[in-house]
C-alpha positions in Angstrom: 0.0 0.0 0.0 0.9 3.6 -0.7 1.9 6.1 2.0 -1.3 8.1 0.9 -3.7 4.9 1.5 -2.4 2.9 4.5 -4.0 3.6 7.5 -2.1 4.5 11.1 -2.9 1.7 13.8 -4.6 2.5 16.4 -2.0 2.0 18.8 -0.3 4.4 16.7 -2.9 6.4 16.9 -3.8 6.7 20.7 0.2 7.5 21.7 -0.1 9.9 19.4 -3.4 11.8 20.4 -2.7 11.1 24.4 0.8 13.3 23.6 -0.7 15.7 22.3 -3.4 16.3 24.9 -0.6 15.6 27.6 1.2 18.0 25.9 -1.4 20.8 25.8 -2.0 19.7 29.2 1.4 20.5 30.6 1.6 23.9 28.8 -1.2 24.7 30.2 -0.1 23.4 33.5 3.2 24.8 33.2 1.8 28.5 32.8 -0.9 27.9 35.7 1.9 27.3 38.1 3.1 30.7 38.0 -1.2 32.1 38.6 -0.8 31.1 42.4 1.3 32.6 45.0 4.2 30.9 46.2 3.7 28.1 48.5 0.0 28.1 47.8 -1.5 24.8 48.4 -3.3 25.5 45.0 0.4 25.9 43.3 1.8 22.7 45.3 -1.2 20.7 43.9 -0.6 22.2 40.6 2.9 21.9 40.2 2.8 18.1 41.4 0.8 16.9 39.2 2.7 18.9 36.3 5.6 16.8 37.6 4.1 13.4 38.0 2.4 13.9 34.4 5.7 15.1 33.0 7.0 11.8 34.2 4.0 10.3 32.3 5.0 12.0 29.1 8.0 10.9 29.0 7.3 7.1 29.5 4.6 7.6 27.2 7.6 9.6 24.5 9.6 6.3 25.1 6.9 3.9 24.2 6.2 6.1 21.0 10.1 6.2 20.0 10.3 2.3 20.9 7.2 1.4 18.8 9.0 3.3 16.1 12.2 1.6 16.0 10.2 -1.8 15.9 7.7 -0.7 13.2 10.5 1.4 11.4 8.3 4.5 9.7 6.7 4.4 7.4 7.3 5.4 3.5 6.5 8.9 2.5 5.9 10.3 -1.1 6.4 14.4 -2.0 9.8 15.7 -3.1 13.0 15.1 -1.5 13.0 18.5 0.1 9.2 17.8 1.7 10.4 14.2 2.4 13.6 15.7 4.3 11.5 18.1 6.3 9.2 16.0 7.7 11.8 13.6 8.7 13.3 16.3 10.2 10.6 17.7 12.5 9.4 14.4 13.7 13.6 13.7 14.7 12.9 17.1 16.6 9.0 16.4 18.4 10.6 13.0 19.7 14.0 14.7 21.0 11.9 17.3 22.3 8.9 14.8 24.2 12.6 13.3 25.8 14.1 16.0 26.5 11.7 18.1 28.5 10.3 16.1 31.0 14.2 15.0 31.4 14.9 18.7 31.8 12.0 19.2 34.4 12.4 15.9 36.4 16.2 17.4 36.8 15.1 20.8 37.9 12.3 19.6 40.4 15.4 17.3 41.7 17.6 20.1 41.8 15.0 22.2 44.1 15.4 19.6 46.6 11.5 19.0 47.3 11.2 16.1 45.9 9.8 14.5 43.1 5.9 13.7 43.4 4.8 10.6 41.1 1.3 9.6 42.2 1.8 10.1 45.8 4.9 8.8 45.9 8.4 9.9 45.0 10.0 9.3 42.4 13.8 8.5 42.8 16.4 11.7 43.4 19.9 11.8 41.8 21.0 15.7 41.8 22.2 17.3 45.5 19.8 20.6 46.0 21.6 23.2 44.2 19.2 26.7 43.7 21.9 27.8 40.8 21.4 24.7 39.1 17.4 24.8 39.8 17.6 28.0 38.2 19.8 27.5 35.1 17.2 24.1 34.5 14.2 26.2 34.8 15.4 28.3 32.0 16.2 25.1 30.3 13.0 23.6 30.7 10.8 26.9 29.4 13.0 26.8 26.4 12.4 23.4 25.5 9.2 23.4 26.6 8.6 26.6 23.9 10.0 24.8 21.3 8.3 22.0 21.8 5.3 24.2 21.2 6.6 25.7 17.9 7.5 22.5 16.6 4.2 20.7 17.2 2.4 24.0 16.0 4.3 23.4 12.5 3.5 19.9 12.7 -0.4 20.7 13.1 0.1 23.5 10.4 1.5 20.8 8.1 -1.1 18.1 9.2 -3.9 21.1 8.0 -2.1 21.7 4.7 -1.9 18.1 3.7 -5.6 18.0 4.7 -7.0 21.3 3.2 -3.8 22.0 0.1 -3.3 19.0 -1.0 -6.4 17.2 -0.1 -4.6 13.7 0.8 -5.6 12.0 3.6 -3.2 12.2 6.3 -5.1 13.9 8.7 -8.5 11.7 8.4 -5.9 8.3 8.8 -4.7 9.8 12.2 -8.3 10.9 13.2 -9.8 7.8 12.1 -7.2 5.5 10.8 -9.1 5.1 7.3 -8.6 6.6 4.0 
């Protein structure tokens, strides 16, 4: 079958959509933390579960670049330029789904408060350092922002497959047919 007529499997198909809605969910999170004073048992509660999902997302980021390795991708049509591009900026949402959770699960060890997961905590490796905490904050906003442009592009492109060049690539992640 043709890139343009096989459908994505619906395991495929939930990782995908449950990253992208954890994904929204931790922006969102992420910017709430900062709507709540300081040690606010509003901004506690918020800012654990924007760990403990983070750590979520990036099990979840693992399972997605695992089942890719075993599935290997699959084969894409368009020029080599298009081809290169999209190869590209998937390369970049995976690095990304890694490496910011990684970057937060550093800086909420670095603060020294622990590391909620569920109720529990999660294991600790970094000594409390505030310098560090703060050089890994600026980290993880970074990331966290590109992460944001690059899935932004990724839905733009997504849209202009769908509404330019009327293939179905969009309806075979919505619906996994043709």
């Amino acid at each position: 079958m043709s890139h343009s007529s096989t459908p994505y499997a619906a395991g495929a198909r939930v990782l995908h959509w449950t990253m992208f809605a954890l994904i929204t969910v931790q922006v969102v999170g992420g910017l709430a933390i900062e709507w709540f004073p300081r040690a606010s048992p509003a901004r506690v509660l918020v800012l654990d579960w924007h760990v403990t999902l983070g750590i979520v997302a990036l099990l979840l980021a693992l399972a997605r670049i695992a089942r890719r390795l075993v599935e290997r991708g699959r084969p894409t049509e368009g020029p080599r330029w298009q081809r290169a591009l999209a190869s590209a900026a998937h390369g970049a949402l995976y690095a990304l789904m890694v490496a910011v959770p990684l970057a937060g699960y550093a800086l909420a060890d670095a603060r020294g408060r622990g590391i909620p997961f569920f109720g529990m905590n999660a294991p600790e490796w970094l000594a409390t350092d505030r310098a560090l905490a703060h050089t890994l904050e600026d980290l993880h906003s970074a990331l966290a922002w590109a992460l944001v442009a690059v899935v932004a592009a990724h839905a733009a492109a997504a849209l202009w497959h769908h509404f330019v060049l009327r293939d179905d690539t969009l309806r075979r992640m919505l619906s996994g047919r043709a």
